[in-house]
C-alpha positions as a printed Julia matrix, in Angstrom:
232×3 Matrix{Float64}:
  80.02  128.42  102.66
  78.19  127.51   99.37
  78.04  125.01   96.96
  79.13  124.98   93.17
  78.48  123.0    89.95
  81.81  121.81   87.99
  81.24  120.0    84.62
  82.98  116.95   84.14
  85.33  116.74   81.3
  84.2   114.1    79.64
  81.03  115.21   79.36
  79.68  112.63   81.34
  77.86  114.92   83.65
  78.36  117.7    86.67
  79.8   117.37   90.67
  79.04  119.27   93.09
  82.2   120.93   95.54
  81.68  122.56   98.54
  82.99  125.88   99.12
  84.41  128.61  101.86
  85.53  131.5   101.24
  87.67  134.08  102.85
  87.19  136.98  104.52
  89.33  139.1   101.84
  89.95  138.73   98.16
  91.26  138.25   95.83
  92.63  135.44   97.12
  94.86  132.12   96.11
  92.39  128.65   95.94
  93.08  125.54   97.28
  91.25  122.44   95.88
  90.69  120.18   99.1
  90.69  116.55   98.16
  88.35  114.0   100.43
  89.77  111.18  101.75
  87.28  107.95  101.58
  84.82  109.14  103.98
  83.75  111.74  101.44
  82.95  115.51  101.81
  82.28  115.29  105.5
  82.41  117.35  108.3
  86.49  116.53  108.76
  86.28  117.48  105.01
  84.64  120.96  106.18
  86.35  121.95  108.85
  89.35  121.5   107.08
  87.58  124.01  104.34
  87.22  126.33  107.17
  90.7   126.41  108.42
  91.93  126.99  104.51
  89.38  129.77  104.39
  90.28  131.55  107.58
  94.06  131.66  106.6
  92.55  133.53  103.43
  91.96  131.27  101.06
  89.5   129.54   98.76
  88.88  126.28   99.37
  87.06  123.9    96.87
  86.67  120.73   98.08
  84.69  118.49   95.35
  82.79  115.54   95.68
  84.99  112.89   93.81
  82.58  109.79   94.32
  79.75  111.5    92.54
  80.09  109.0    89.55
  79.66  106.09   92.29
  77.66  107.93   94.59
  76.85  111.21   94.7
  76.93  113.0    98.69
  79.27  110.28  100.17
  79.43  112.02  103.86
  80.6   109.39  106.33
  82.73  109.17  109.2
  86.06  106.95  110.75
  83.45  105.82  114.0
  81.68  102.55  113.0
  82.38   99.31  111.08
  79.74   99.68  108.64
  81.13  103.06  107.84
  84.73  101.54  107.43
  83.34   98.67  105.07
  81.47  101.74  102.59
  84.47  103.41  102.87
  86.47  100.95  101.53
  83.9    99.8    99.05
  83.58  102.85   97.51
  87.8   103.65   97.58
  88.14   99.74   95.47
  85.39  101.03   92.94
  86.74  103.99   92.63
  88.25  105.24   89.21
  91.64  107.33   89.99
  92.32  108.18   86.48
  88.79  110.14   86.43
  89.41  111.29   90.08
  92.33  113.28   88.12
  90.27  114.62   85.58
  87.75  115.81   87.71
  90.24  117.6    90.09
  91.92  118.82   87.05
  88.71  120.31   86.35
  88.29  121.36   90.15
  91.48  123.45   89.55
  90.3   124.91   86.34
  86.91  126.32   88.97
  89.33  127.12   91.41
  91.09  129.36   89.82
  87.77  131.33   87.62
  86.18  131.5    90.67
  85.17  134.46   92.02
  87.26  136.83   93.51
  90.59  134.51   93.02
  93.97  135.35   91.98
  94.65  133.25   89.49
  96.68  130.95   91.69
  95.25  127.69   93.25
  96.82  124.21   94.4
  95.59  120.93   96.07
  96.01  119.63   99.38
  94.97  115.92   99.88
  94.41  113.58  102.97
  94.84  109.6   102.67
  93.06  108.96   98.79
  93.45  112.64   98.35
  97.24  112.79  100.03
  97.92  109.52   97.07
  95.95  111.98   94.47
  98.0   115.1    95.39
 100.7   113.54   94.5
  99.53  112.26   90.94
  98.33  115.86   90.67
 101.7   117.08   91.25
 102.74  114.52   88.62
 100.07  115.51   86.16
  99.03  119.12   86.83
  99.87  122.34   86.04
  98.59  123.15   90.41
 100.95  125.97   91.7
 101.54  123.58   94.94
 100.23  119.87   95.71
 100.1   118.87   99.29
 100.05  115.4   100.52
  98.94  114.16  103.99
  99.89  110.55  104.63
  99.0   109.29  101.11
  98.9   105.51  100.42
 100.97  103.58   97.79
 103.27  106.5    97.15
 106.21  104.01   96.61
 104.6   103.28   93.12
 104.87  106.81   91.98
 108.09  107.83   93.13
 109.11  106.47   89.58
 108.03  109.44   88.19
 108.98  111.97   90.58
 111.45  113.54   88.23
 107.97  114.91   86.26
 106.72  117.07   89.53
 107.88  120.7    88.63
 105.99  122.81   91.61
 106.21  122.43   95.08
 105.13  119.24   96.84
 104.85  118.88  100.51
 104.75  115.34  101.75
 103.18  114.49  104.94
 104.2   110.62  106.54
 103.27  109.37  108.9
 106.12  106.97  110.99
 103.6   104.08  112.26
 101.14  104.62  109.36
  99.12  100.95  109.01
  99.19  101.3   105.66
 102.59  102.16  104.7
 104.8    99.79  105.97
 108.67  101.56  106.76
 110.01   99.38  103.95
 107.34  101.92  101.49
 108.55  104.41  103.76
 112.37  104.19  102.47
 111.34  103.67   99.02
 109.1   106.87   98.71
 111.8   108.99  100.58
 114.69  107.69   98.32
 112.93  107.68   95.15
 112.12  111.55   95.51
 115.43  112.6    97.38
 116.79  114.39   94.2
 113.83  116.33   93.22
 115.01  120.0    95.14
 110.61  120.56   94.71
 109.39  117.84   97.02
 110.17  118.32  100.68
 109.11  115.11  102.67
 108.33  115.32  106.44
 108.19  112.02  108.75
 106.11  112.57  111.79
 107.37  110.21  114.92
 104.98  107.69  116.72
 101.81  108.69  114.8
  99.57  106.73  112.94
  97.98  107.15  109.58
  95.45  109.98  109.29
  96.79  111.8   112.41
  95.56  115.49  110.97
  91.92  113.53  110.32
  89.83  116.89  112.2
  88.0   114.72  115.09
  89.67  111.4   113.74
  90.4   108.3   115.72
  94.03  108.81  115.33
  93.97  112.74  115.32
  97.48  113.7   116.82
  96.95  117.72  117.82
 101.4   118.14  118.05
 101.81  116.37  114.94
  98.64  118.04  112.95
  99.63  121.7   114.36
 103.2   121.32  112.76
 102.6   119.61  109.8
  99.37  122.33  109.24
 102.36  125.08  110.31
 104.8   123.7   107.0
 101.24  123.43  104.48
 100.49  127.24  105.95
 103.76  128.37  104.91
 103.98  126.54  101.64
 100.44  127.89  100.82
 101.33  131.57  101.5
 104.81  130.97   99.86
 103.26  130.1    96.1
  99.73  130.97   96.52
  99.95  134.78   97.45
């Protein structure tokens, strides 16, 4: 693993992302995006599984412009309560750019293909999904992402690939979301949406309180596929 430098696009400074890569190259990227626990070891390990299927993975720090190093875990209160601090401060509009950017890295880095997409857990499953919206990413992959039923208005927009992750007893999507997401992106033939029964939010969460191993190993089966399918 190693670290890289990605200038921010509005020139407002630099971010660090951490970064595995693969064994062989050239190789497609994948832009892993933190959920609000920051680049932590769940953030790493899931670096290392991208890697050992042979690819890049670039996961940037996206709370560098509130604080820089966030690397917390789901196990106490007062990491919980930072957690959420931080997600309420955070700006998503400049989380975009700064993926954007990501993407842009992602794709000069070296020893890549060219060819480099996202793949997002709870913040980052919501952000894969405006990425997909607002990209040009060759895929977008979305793991239980939160207040999806207020994009689904502009589903018609998403042109690549998006795999959609939900979880059936997420906390924070209640089913009523749940129907809304799934019929607001029903006639876009690029998003494929995949319910996962009597799990809870954040069951793929590496080490996680709610980490489901049956429902992680096939919805980490349908990202492989997807990832080898448009990434080379």
């Amino acid at each position: 693993m190693t670290s890289i430098t990605i200038k921010a696009t509005d020139n407002s400074g630099s971010f660090s992302a951490y970064v595995v890569e693969p064994a062989n190259k050239p190789a497609g990227a994948v832009v892993v995006i933190q959920e609000i626990f920051g680049v932590n070891a769940a953030m790493r390990a899931t670096c290392d599984w991208i890697a050992k299927m042979g690819f890049i993975a670039v996961c940037p720090d996206l709370f560098w412009r509130l604080e820089p190093g966030v690397d917390i875990t789901d196990k106490t209160k007062a990491e919980w309560d930072k957690a959420i601090d931080l997600m309420n401060r955070f700006d998503q509009a400049k989380g975009i750019e700064d993926l954007k950017a990501a993407l842009t890295a992602a794709r000069a880095y070296p020893g890549s293909n060219g060819k480099a997409g996202t793949i997002g857990f709870c913040l980052g499953g919501r952000l894969a999904v405006m990425m997909a919206q607002q990209s040009d990413a060759d895929c977008n992959i979305s793991y239980y992402g939160v207040g999806l039923e207020g994009l689904v208005d502009q589903a018609g927009s998403i042109k690549k690939p998006l795999l959609m992750h939900i979880a059936e007893n997420d906390e924070y999507v209640p089913p009523e979301a749940r129907t809304k997401i799934l019929a607001g992106i029903e006639d876009n033939t690029q998003i494929t949406a995949h319910v996962y029964p009597a799990v809870n939010h954040a069951f793929a969460r590496v080490n996680g309180i709610n980490e489901n191993i049956r429902a992680a190993t096939i919805a980490n089966g349908r990202s492989a596929e997807l990832l080898a399918r448009t990434l080379g």
